[in-house]
C-alpha positions as a Markdown table, in Angstrom:
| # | Residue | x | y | z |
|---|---|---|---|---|
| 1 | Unk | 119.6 | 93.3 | 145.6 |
| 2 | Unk | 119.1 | 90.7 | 143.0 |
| 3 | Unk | 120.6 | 90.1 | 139.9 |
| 4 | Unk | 118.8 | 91.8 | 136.9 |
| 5 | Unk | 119.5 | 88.8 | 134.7 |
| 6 | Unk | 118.1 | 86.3 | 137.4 |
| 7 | Unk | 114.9 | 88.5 | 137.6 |
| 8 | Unk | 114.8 | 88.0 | 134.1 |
| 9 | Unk | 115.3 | 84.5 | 134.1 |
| 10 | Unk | 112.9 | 83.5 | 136.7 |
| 11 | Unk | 110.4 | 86.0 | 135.8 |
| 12 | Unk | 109.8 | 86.3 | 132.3 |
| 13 | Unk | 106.7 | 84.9 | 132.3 |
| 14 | Unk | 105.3 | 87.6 | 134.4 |
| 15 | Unk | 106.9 | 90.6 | 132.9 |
| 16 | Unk | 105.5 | 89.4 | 129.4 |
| 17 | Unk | 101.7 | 88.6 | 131.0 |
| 18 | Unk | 101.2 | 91.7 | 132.2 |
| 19 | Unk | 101.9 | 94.0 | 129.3 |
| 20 | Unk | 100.3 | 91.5 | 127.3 |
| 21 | Unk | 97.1 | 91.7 | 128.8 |
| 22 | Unk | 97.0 | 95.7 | 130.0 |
| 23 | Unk | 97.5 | 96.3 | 126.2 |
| 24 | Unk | 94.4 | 93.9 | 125.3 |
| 25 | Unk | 92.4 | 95.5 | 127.8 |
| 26 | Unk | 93.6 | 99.0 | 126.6 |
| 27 | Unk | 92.7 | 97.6 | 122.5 |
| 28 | Unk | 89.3 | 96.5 | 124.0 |
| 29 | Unk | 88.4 | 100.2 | 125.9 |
| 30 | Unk | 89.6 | 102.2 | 122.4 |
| 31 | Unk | 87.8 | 99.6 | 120.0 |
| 32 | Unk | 84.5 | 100.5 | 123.0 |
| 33 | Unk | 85.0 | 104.0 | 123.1 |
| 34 | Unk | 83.2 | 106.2 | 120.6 |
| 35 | Unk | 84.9 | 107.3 | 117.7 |
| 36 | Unk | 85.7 | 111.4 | 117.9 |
| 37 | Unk | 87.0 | 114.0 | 115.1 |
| 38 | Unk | 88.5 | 117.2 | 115.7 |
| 39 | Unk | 87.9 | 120.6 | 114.0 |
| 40 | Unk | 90.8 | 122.7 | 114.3 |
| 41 | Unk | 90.7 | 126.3 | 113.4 |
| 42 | Unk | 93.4 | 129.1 | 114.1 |
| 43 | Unk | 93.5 | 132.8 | 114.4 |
| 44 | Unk | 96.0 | 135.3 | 114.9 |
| 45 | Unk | 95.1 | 138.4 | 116.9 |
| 46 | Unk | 94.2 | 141.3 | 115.7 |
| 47 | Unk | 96.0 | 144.7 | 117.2 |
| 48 | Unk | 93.8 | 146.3 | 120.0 |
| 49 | Unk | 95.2 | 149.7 | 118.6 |
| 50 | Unk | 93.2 | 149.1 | 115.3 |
| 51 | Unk | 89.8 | 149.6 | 117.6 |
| 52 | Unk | 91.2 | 153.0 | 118.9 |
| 53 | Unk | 89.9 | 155.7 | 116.6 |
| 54 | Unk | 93.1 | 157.0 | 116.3 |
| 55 | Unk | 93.7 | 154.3 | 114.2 |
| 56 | Unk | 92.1 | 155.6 | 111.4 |
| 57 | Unk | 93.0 | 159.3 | 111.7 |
| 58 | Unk | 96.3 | 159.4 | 112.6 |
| 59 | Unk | 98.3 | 159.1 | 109.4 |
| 60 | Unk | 101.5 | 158.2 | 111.7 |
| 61 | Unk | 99.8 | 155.0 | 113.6 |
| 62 | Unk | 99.6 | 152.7 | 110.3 |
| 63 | Unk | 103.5 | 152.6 | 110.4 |
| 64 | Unk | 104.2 | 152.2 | 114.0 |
| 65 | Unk | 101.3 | 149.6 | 114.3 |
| 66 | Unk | 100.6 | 146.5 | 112.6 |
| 67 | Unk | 97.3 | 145.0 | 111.6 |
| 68 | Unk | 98.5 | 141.8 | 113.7 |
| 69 | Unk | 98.5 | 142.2 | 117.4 |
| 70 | Unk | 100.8 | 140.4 | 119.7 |
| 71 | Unk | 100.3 | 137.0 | 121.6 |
| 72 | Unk | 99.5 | 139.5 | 124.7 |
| 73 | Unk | 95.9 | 140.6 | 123.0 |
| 74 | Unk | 95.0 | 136.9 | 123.2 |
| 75 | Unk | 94.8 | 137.1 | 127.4 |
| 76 | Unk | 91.4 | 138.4 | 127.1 |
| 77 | Unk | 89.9 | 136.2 | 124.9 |
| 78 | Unk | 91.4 | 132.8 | 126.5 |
| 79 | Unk | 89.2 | 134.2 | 129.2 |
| 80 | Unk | 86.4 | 134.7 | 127.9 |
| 81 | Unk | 86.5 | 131.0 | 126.4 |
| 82 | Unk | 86.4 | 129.6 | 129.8 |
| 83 | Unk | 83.0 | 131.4 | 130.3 |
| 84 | Unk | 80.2 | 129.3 | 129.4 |
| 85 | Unk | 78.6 | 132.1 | 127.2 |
| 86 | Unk | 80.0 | 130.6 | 124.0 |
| 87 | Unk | 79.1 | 127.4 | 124.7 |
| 88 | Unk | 75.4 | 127.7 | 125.3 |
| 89 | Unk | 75.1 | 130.1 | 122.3 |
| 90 | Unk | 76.6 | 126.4 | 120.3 |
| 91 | Unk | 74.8 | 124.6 | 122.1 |
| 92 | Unk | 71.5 | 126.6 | 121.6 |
| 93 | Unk | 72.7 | 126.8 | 117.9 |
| 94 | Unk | 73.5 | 123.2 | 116.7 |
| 95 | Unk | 70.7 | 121.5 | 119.1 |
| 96 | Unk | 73.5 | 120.0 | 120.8 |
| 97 | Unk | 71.0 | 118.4 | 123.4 |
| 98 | Unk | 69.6 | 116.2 | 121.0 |
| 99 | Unk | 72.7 | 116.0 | 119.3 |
| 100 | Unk | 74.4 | 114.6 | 122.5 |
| 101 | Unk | 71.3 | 112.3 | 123.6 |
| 102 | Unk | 69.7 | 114.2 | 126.1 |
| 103 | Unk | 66.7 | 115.4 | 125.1 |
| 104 | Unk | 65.0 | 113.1 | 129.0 |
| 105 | Unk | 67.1 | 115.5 | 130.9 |
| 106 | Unk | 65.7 | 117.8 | 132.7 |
| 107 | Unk | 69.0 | 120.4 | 132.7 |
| 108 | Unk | 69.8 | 118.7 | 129.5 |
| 109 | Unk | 71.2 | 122.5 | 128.4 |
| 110 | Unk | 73.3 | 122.9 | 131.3 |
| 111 | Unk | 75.2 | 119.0 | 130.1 |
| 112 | Unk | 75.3 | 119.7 | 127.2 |
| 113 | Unk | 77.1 | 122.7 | 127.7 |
| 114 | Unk | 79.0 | 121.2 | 130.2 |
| 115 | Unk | 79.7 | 118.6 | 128.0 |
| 116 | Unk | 80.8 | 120.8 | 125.0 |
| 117 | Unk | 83.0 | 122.6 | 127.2 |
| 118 | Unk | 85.0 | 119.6 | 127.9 |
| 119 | Unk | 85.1 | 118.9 | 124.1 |
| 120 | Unk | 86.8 | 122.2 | 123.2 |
| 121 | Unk | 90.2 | 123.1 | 124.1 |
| 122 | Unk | 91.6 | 126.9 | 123.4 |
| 123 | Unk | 95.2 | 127.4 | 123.5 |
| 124 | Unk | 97.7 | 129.5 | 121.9 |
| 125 | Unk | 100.8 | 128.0 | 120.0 |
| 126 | Unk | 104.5 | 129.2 | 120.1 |
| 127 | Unk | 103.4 | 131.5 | 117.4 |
| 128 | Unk | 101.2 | 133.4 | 118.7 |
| 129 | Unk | 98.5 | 132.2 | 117.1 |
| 130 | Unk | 94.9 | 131.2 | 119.1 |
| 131 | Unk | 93.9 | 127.5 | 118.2 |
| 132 | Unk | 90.4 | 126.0 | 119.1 |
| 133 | Unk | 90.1 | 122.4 | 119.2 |
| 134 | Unk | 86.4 | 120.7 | 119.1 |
| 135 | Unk | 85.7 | 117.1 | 119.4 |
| 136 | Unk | 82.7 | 115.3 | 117.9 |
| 137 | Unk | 82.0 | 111.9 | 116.6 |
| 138 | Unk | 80.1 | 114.2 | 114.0 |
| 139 | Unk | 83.2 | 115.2 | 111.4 |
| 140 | Unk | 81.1 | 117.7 | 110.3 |
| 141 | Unk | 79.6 | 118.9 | 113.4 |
| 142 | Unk | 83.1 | 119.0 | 114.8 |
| 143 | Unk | 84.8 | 121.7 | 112.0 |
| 144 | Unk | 81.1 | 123.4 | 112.3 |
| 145 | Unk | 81.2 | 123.9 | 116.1 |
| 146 | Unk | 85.1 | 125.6 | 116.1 |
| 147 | Unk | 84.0 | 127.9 | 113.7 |
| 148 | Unk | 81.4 | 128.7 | 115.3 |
| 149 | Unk | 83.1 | 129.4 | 118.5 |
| 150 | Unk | 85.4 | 131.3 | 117.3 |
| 151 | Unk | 83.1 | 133.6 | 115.3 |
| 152 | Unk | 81.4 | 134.3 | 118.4 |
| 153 | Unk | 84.6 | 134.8 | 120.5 |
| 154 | Unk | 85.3 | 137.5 | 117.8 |
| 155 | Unk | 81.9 | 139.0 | 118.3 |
| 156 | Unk | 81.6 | 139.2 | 122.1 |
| 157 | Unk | 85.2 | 141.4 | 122.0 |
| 158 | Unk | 83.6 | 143.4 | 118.6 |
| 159 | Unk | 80.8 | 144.2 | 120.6 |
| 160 | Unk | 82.7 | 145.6 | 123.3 |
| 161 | Unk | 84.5 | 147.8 | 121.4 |
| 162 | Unk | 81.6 | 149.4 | 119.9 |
| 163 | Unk | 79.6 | 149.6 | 123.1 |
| 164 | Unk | 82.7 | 151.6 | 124.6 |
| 165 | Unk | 82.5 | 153.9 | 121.2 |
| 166 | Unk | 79.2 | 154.4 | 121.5 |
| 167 | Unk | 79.1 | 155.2 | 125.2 |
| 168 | Unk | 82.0 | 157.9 | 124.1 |
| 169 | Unk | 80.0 | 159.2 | 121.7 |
| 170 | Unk | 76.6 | 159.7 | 123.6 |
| 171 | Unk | 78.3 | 162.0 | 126.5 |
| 172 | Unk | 80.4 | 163.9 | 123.5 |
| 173 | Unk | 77.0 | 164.6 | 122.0 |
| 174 | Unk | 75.8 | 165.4 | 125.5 |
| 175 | Unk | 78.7 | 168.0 | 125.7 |
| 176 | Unk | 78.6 | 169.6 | 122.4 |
| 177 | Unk | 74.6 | 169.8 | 123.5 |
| 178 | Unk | 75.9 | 172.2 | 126.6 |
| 179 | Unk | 78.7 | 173.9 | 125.0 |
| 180 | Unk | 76.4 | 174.4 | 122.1 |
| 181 | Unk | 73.6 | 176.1 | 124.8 |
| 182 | Unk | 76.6 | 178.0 | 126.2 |
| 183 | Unk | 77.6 | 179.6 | 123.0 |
| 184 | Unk | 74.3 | 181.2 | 122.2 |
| 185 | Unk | 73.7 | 182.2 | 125.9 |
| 186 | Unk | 76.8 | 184.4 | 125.1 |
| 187 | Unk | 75.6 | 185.8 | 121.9 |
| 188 | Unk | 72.2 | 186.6 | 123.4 |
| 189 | Unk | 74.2 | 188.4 | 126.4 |
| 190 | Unk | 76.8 | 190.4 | 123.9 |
| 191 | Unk | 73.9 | 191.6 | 122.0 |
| 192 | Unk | 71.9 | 192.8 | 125.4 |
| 193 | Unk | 75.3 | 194.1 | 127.1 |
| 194 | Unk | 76.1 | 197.0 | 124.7 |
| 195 | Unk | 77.7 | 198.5 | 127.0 |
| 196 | Unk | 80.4 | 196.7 | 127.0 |
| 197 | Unk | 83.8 | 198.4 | 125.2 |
| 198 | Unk | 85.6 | 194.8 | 124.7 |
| 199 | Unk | 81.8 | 193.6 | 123.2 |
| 200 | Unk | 81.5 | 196.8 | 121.1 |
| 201 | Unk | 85.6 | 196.9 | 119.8 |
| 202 | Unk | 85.6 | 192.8 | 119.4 |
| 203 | Unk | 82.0 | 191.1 | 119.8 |
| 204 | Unk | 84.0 | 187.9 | 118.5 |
| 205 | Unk | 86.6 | 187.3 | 121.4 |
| 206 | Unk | 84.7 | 186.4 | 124.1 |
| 207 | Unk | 82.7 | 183.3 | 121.7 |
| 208 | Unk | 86.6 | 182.6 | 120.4 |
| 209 | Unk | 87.3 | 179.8 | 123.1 |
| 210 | Unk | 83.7 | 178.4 | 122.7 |
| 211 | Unk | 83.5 | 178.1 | 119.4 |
| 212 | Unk | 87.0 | 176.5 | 119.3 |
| 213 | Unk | 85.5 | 173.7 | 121.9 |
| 214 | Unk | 82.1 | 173.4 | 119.5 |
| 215 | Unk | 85.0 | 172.5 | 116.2 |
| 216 | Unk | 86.9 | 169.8 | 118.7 |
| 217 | Unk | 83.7 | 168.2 | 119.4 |
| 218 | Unk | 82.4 | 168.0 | 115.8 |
| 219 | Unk | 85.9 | 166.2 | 115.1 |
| 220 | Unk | 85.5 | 163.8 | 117.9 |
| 221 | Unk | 81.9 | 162.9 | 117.2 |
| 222 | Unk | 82.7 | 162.6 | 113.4 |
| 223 | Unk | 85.4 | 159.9 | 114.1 |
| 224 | Unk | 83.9 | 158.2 | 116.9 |
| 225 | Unk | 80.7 | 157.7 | 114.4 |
| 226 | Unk | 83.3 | 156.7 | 112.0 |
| 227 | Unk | 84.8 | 154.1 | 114.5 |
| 228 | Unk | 81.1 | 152.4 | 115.1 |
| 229 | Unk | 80.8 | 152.0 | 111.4 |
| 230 | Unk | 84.0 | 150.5 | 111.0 |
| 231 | Unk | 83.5 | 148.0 | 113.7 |
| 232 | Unk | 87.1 | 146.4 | 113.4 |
| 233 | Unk | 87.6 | 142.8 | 114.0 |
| 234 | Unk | 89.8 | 141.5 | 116.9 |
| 235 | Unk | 90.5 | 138.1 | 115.9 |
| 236 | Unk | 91.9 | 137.6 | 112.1 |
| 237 | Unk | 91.2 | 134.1 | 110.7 |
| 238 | Unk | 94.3 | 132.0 | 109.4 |
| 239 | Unk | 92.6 | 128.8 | 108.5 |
| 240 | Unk | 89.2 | 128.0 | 109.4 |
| 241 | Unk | 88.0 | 124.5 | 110.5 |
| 242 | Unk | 87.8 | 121.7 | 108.0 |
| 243 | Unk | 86.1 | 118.0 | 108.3 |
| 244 | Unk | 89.0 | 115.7 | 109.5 |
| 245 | Unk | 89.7 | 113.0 | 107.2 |
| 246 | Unk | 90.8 | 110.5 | 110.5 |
| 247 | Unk | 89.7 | 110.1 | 113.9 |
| 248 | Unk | 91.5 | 111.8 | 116.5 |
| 249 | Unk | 90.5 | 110.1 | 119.6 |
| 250 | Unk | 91.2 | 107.5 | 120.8 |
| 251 | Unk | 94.2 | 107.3 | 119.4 |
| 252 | Unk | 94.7 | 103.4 | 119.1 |
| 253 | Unk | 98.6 | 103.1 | 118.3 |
| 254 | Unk | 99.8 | 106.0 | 120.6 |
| 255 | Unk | 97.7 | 104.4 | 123.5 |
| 256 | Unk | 98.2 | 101.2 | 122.8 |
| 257 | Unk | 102.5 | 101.9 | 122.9 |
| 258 | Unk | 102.1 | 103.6 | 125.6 |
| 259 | Unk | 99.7 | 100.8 | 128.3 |
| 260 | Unk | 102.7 | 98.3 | 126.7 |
| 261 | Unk | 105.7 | 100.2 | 127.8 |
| 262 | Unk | 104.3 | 101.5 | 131.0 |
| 263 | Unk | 103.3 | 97.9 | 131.8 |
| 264 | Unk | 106.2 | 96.6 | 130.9 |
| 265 | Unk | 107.7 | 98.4 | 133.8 |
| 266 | Unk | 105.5 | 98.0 | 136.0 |
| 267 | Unk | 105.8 | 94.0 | 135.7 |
| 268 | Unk | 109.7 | 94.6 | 136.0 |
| 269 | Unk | 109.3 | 96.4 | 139.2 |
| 270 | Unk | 106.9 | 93.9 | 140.5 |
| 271 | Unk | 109.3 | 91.1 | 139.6 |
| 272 | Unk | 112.1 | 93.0 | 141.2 |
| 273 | Unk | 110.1 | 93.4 | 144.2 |
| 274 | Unk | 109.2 | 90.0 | 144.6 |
| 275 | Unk | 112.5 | 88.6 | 144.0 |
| 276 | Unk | 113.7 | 91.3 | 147.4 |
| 277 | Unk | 111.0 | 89.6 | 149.3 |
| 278 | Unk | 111.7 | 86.2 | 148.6 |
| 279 | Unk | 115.6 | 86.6 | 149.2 |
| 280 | Unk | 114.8 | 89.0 | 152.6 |
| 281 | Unk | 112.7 | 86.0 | 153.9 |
């Protein structure tokens, strides 16, 4: 093994060459490479039991449940953002094919989509909050295209809710239809079956359990109609996208330390290594 202050000696001149010129060559690709902003936006979750219908009925729920949701109720929609779904609705939106320079391909929508995707990063931060993350050498387009994406992240979940309410609510119609038909099959029956000594003491008992089942349904399909209207939100806006004042990519002084000092190793290994060789032969 040589000594490290011989390496030093003998190879300065190497060790300093190298970095020198990996960090030119990394200036050169970032001064090249197109200049890209980022539009940031953040959201916190919004508490699945708010879509629950309960939610509004039940004076007990507003105390044990918060408005804000746990870091959990983001699983789903980090999901959904790695469908391309959003992405083409942007895409489809902002004329992202033109806006990217493809208008002579022929699945120009496909890359751009593609190309949007790999653009965008979703993630959630210690907090539990949901940031999005576009780049764009558009400022503007950049802030425009988070917000966007995350408005329709929010609508795709909204939607869902509300088609599951109003699923609910067609068969509880559909029941309070039969049980409806039922309860005047029995009053048609009591008023033919006079014979009857429970109809004649107490025509009201045997309709009792039926008409109890016709109230519950008018409750449930007043409150599931209440639930469509309301429509709650699932993702709750902290700070929507603005236009970035700098450019975020490349960034020139972090990549530029970083090619020096990793070279810089790199050169010291090599000069290590050739200094083993030239004592081993």
């Amino acid at each position: 093994m040589p000594d490290l202050l011989t390496v030093l000696s003998r190879r300065w001149r190497l060790m300093l060459l190298l970095p020198l010129i990996a960090t030119a060559v990394a200036l050169l690709a970032c001064l090249l490479l197109p200049t890209e902003y980022a539009g940031e936006t953040t959201a916190l979750p919004a508490n699945s039991v708010v879509g629950d219908k309960a939610r509004i009925f039940n004076p007990n729920i507003e105390g044990l449940y918060p408005e804000i949701g746990s870091a959990d109720e983001l699983d789903r929609i980090e999901g959904t953002a790695r469908l391309d779904t959003i992405y083409l609705a942007a895409v489809n939106r902002f004329n992202l094919v033109a806006h990217y320079g493809l208008t002579a391909k022929a699945d120009a929508v496909q890359t751009a989509t593609k190309g949007l995707k790999k653009k965008t990063e979703v993630k959630r931060t210690g907090y539990g909050e949901l940031k999005l993350i576009v780049w764009d050498k558009d400022k503007g387009m950049a802030a425009n295209l988070a917000n966007f994406l995350l408005q329709e992240l929010n609508e795709i979940h909204q939607h869902l809710q509300t088609e599951n309410n109003r699923i609910v609510l067609a068969r509880l119609k559909e029941a309070y239809a039969k049980n409806n038909g039922l309860v005047r099959s029995t009053d048609n029956q009591q008023t033919i079956d006079t014979a009857s000594s429970a109809t004649r003491n107490n025509p009201a008992v045997a309709t009792e359990p039926l008409t109890g089942q016709r109230q519950q349904f008018r409750q449930l399909i007043s409150e599931y109609e209440l639930a469509l209207r309301a429509a709650p939100r699932v993702l709750l806006v902290v700070e929507p996208a603005k236009t970035s004042l700098q450019r975020e990519r490349p960034d020139l002084a972090r990549t530029l330390l970083f090619t020096f000092l990793a070279s810089l190793l790199f050169s010291f290994l090599l000069a290590l290594f050739v200094e083993n060789r030239k004592e081993a032969a």
